[in-house]
N, C-alpha and C positions, 0 to 999 in steps of 0.2 A: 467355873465349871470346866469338867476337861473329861474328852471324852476316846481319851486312851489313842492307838495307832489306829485304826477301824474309822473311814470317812462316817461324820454324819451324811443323812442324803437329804436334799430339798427339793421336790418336787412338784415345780409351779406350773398349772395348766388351764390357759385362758380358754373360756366357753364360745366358740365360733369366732372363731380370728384366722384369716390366709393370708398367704404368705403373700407378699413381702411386708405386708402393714405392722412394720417397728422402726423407728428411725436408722439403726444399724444397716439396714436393707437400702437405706439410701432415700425411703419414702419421703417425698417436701413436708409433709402438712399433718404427720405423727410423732410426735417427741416420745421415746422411750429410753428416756437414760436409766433405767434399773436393765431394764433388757441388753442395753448396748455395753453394759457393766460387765454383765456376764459372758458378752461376744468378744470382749477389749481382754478381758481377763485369761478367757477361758478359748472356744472354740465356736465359730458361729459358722451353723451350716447353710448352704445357699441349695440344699435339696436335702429337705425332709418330707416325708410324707404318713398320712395318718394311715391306719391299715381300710378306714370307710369313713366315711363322711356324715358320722351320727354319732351322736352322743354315746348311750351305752354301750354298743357295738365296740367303738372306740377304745373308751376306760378300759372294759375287760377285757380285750387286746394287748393294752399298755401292761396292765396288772398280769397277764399270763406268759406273754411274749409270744402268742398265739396268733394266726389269723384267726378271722369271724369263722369263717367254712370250719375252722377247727373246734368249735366253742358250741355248738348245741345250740338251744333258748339262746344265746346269751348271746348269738351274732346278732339278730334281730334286735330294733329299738325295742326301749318297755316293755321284756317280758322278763322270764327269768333268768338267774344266773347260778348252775349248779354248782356246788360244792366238790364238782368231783376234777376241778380245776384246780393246781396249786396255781398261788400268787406269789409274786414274791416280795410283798407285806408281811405274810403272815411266817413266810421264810426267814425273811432278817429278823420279825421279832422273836423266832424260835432260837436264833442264835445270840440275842439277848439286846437286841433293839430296842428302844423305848418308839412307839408305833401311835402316831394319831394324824388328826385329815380336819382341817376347817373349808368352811363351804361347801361346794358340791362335789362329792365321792364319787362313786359307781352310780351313774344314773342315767335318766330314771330305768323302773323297776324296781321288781318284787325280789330281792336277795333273800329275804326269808324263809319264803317258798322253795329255795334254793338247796335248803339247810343250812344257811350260814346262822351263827351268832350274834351276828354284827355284820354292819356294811363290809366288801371284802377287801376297801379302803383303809381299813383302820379303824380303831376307836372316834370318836367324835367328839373335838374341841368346838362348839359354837355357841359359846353362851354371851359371850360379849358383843353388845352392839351398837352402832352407832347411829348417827342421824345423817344420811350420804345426800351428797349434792343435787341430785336429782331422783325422781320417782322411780325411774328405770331404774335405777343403782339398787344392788343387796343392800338392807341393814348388818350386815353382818359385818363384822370388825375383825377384817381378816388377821392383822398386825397385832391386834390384842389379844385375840386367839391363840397363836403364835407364840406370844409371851409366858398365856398360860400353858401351854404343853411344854415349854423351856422347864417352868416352873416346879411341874409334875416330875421330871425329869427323874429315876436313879441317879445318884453323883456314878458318875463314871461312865454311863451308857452313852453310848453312842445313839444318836435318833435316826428316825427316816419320818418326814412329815411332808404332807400331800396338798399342797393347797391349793384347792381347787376353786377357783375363781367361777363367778357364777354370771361375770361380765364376758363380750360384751354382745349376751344372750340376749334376744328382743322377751319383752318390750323397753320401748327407750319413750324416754321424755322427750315428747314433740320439740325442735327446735334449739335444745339441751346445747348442744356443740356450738349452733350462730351466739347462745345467750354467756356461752362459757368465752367467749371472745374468738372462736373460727370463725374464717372467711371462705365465704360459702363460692367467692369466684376463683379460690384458687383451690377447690374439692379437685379430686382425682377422678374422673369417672371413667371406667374400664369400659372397653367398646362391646361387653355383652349386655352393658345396661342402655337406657336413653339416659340420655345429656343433657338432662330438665331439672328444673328449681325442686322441685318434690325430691327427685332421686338426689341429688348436692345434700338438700339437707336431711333427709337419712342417713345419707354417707357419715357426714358429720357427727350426727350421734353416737355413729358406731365406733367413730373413732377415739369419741370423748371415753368411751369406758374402754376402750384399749386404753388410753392413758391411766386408766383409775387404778385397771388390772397391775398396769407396771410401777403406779405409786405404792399400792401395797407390798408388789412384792420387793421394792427400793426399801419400806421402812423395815421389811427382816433383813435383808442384806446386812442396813447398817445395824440391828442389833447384833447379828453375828458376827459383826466387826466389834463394834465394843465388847464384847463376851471373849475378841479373842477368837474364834471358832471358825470365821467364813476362811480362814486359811485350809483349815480340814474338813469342809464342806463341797460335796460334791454336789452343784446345784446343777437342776437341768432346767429348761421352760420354754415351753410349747404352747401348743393348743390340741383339742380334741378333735376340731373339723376346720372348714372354712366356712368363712362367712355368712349369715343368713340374709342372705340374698338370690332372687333369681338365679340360675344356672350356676348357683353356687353348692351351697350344704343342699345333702341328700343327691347327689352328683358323684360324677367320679371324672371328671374333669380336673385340670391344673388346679384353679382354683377353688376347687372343693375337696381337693385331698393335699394340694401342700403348704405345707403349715410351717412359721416359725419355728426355729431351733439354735438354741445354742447350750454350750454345755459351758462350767469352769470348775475346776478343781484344785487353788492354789499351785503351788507349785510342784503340783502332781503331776502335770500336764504342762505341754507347751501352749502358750497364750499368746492371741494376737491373731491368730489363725481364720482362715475361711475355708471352707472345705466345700470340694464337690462333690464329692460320690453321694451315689442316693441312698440314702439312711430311709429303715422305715419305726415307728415310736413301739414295734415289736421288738424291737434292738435294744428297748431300754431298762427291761425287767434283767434278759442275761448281762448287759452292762453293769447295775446295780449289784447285783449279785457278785459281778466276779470282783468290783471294788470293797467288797465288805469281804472277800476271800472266801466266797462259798461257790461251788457249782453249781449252775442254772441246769434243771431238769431236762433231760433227754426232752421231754417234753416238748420244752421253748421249741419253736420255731426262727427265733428271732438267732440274731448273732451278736455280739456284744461288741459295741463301739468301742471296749479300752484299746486298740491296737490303734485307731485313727486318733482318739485323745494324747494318746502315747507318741503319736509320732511326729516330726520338726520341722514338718513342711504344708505348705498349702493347696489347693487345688486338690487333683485326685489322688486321695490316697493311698486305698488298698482298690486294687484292679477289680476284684469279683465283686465290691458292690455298684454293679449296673444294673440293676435290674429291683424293682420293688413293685408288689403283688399288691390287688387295690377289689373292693370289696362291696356289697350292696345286697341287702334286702331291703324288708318292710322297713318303712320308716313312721310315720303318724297313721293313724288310720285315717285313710280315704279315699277306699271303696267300701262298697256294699259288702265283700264279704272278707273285707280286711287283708286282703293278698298285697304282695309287695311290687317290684320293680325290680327282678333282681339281675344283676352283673356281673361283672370280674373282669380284671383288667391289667396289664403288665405295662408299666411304666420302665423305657430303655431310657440313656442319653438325651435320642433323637425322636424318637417315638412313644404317645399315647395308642394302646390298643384297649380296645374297650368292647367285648362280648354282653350285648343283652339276650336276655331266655326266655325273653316273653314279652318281644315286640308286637305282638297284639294288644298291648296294655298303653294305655295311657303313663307317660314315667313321671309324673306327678299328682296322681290322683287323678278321680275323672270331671271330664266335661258335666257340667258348663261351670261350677266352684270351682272345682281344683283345692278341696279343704283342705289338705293339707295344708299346714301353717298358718290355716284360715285362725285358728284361736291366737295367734300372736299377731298385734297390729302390726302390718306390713308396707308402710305405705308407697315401695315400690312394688312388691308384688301389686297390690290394690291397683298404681296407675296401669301398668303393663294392660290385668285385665280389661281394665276398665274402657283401654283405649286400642283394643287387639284388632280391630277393624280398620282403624287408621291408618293410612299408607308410610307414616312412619315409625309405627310402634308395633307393625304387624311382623315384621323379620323379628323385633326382641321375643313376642309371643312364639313367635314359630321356633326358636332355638330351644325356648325354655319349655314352651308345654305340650307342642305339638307330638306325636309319636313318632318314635326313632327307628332308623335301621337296625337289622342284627346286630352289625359289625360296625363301628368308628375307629376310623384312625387319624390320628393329627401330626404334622409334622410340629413337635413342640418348640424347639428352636425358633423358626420362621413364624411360627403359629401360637405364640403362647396362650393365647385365651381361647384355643379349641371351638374354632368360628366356621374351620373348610374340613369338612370330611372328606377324606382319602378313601375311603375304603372301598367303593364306586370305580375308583380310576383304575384302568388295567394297567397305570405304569407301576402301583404300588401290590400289584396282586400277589405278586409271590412272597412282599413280605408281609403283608396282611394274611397269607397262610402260616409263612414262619413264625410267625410272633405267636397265634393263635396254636400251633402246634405245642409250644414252649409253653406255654399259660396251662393249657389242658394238662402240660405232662406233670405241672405240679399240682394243680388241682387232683387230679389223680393219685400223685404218690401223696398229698397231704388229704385224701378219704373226702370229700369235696360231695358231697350229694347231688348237685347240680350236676356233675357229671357222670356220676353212675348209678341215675337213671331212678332216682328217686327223691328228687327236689323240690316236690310236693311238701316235704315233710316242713320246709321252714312255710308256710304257708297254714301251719296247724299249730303252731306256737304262739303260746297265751299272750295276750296281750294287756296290758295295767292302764293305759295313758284314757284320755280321753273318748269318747266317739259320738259322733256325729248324731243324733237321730233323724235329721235330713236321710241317711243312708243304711237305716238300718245296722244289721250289720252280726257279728258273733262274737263270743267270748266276752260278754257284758263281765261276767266275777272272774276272767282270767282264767276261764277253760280252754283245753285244749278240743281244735278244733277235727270229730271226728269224722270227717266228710275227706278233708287233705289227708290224715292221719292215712287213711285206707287206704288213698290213692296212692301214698308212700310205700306202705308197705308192700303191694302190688307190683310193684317193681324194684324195691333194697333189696339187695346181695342175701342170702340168706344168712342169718344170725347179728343182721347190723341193725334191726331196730327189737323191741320187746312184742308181743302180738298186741297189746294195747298201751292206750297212752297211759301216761304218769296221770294217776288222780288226778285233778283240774286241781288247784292252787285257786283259790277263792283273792277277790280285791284286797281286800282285808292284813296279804299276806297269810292265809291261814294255810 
C-alpha cells in the first residue's frame, strides 16, 4: 500500500491519563514503550495541556481547533455538538482521506441532534472484539480494528484514523494492577491524594490500562512498520483530560489539564527532541491540516505545531507559546438543577491563574454525595468521603470538595500540584490582576459569554448522561433549559442569541 507524498495521520488518545504517567516522562512504576517510540522518534512535549478537563468538551476542541467558550452545546459535557463547527476529519476526508475512528469518538453526547450524519469523529471501525484482561478493560479490539480500516482503504489514499482508547477510564477491576504483578509499595502517590492502601491500589489499576492504552497503540505502530508506512505517518498521542481522581478531571488544576504528548513524523521532523513551550491539543486540528497541505479555517483558534516539529532544537522553541487558555463547565450532573462549576484560566511558564463565576457553588456537586462521578466506582473518591472528619483526611476533602475562592493562583514551578493559593497574598496582587486582565481580554476577543454578561446560557444546554433521582433535576429527554435560557437572553449583546431556544433534541437523538 502506498499512500502517495500526503502524510497518513494517526491519532491516538487515551481516556483520562495526566501528565507525566508514561515512562518517557521518567515515571518508576509505568512502562510505555509505544509512547516512548513516539517521543525517541518523533517530539515529546513536557507541557501540553487539554483545552478542559472532560471528555466531550475536550474531543470537540481537538476536532475544531477551537476553545470550549467557542463551541455552543458542545463546550459543555453530554450534550450537543452542532454542525455548524468545521472539523478537520471531515476537511481531510473532503480532500480525499480515507477517514474512520475505533473506540471512543466525540463523547459522550447527542451528535445527532447536532445535524451531523455520523460521529464528527469519522466513520466507525468496531466490530472486532476481544476478550481483555480484566473487567475494567473495553472488549474492543482496538489493533484489529485498525487492520480493518487499513483494509477498507482506497489503494492510494492517504488515511487519518482516531483511535480513541476508552482506557484508562474508570471502572477498573478491583486489585487488577497488584494481580497483574505491580507493587503496590513502590505506587507513586501525589500529595493531593492520602497515602493509604485503598488509594496505592487504585493507582495501580489506573496505571494497568495506561499500559493496555500504549499496547495497542505499539501493535499499529508495528503494523505500519511492516506495511512500510509509519515512515510517512504522522502520529500524535495524548489524552483527552487528566486522571479520574480527586482534585483531578473535572478541575483546571496542573493535574487535570496536563496531559501527555508526543508527536513523530519520520523523517519529516527532527527526532529525539523534548520541548517546552506550552502547546494546547487545539493546536492539533491546524497542525494536521497544514501536514496534509490544506489551510486550517480562520476559524481555528489553535496554532499549528509544524514550526516546533520542524525545528532542531530542544527546550523552548517558538517564544509566543507561553501562554495556554484552560476551560470548565458543567461536567456530570450533580445538582438539582444541573448547573455547572464554571471557570477559565490562563496557564504562563510560572503561573496557574484560575477565574471561578460562581463561587457560590459547590465545585463538585453538592453536599453531602457529591454525585458526581458517584456512578463510576471510585474507591478514592469513596475513602476521602468517607473519612472527611478525620484529622487526617480532612485537608484532602477540604482541597477537593470544599468551596473555593474567586480567584486561585499557584506558583507552578515551586507548587506543581496546586496545594498553596496565592491569590489572598498582597505580595502577588498585581500579578493576580495582570493575568486576569490578559484572560478577560481573550475571553472577550474570542465572544466568551461568561464575560459579556450572559453566561446563564451554558447553564440551559441539554444534557444526555445520566441523572440522579436523589436530585431531581431537568432536562430528563435533553431539553433545553428554559428558565437559564431567559436569563441569558436578558443580558447577550443584542443579535447573539435567537429569541428562543433550539427545539429540545429528545434522548433518543431525535
Amino acid at each position: 500500500m502506498t499512500s502517495g507524498k500526503r502524510p497518513n495521520i494517526l491519532f491516538a488518545i487515551s481516556d483520562d491519563q495526566s501528565w507525566p504517567h508514561a515512562s518517557a516522562y521518567g515515571h518508576p512504576t509505568i512502562r510505555t514503550p509505544a509512547f516512548d517510540r513516539v517521543a525517541r522518534e518523533g517530539v515529546l512535549f513536557t507541557h501540553g495541556f487539554c483545552p478542559a478537563s472532560q471528555c466531550s468538551p475536550s474531543r470537540a476542541a481537538v476536532l475544531t481547533g477551537r476553545q470550549i467558550w467557542q463551541l455552543a452545546e458542545a463546550g459543555s459535557q453530554d450534550s450537543v455538538f452542532p454542525n455548524t463547527f468545521p472539523v478537520y476529519t471531515d476537511l481531510l476526508e473532503a480532500a480525499g482521506y480515507h477517514l474512520g475512528y475505533t473506540g471512543k469518538p466525540w463523547a459522550p453526547g447527542n451528535w445527532a441532534a447536532g445535524g451531523w450524519r455520523r460521529n464528527p469523529s469519522g466513520p466507525e471501525y468496531n466490530a472486532r472484539k476481544l476478550r481483555p484482561p480484566t473487567t475494567g478493560i473495553s472488549t474492543c479490539d482496538y489493533a484489529a480494528n485498525f487492520k480493518d480500516f487499513l483494509d477498507a482503504r482506497p489503494a492510494g489514499s492517504p488515511f487519518c484514523f482516531w483511535f480513541g482508547c476508552r482506557e484508562p477510564h474508570r471502572d477498573y477491576e478491583r486489585d487488577s494492577g497488584i494481580r497483574a504483578g505491580k507493587d503496590v509499595r513502590a505506587c507513586v502517590v501525589p500529595p493531593y491524594l492520602p497515602d493509604v492502601d485503598v488509594v496505592r491500589r487504585d493507582l495501580l489499576d489506573y496505571e494497568l490500562e495506561i499500559e493496555w492504552f500504549d499496547a495497542q497503540l505499539g501493535l499499529m505502530l508495528d503494523r505500519l512498520a511492516q506495511n512500510g508506512e509509519l515512515e510517512n505517518t504522522l502520529v500524535a498521542v495524548t489524552s483527552d483530560n487528566g486522571m479520574p481522581f480527586p482534585r483531578a478531571k473535572a478541575n483546571l488544576y496542573e493535574q487535570s489539564t496536563r496531559v501527555p504528548l508526543a508527536v513523530c513524523w519520520g523523517g519529516h521532523i527532527c527526532g529525539g527532541r523534548a520541548v517546552d513551550d506550552l502547546v494546547s491539543l487545539v493546536d492539533l486540528a491546524p497542525t494536521f491540516l497544514e501536514a496534509a497541505g490544506l489551510a486550517p479555517p480562520g476559524a481555528m483558534s489553535g496554532r499549528s505545531l509544524m514550526n516546533v516539529l520542524k525545528a532542531a532544537r530542544s527546550g523552548c522553541v517558538d517564544a509566543e507559546r507561553n501562554r495556554v487558555y484552560l476551560g470548565k463547565e458543567r461536567h456530570n450532573h450533580a445538582r438539582f438543577d444541573n448547573v455547572g462549576y464554571p471557570s477559565r484560566a490562563i496557564r504562563t511558564p510560572d503561573h496557574l491563574y484560575i477565574r471561578n463565576f460562581k463561587p457560590d457553588r459547590w465545585p463538585l456537586g453538592d453536599p453531602p454525595e457529591f454525585l458526581c462521578h458517584t456512578k463510576m466506582a471510585n474507591p478514592c473518591k469513596a475513602f476521602i468521603l468517607e473519612h472527611q472528619r478525620e484529622e487526617s483526611i480532612a485537608p484532602f476533602y477540604a482541597i477537593t470538595y470544599a468551596k473555593r475562592r474567586p480567584e486561585e493562583l499557584f506558583a507552578v514551578r515551586d507548587d506543581p500540584f496546586c496545594l498553596r493559593n496565592l491569590a489572598q497574598d498582597a505580595d502577588f496582587a498585581a500579578l493576580k490582576q495582570r493575568l486576569w486582565r490578559e484572560l478577560e481580554c481573550v475571553l472577550r476577543e474570542q465572544a466568551d459569554p461568561r464575560v459579556l454578561g450572559y453566561g446563564d446560557i451554558w447553564d440551559s444546554y441539554p444534557y444526555f448522561g445520566p441523572i440522579e433521582r436523589s436530585l431531581g433535576g431537568f432536562n430528563e429527554k435533553g431539553a433545553y433549559n428554559p428558565e437559564f435560557w431567559r436569563r441569558a437572553c436578558e443580558h447577550a449583546p443584542e443579535g447573539a442569541m435567537p429569541p428562543d431556544p433550539p427545539a429540545g433534541p429528545t434522548r433518543d437523538g431525535g
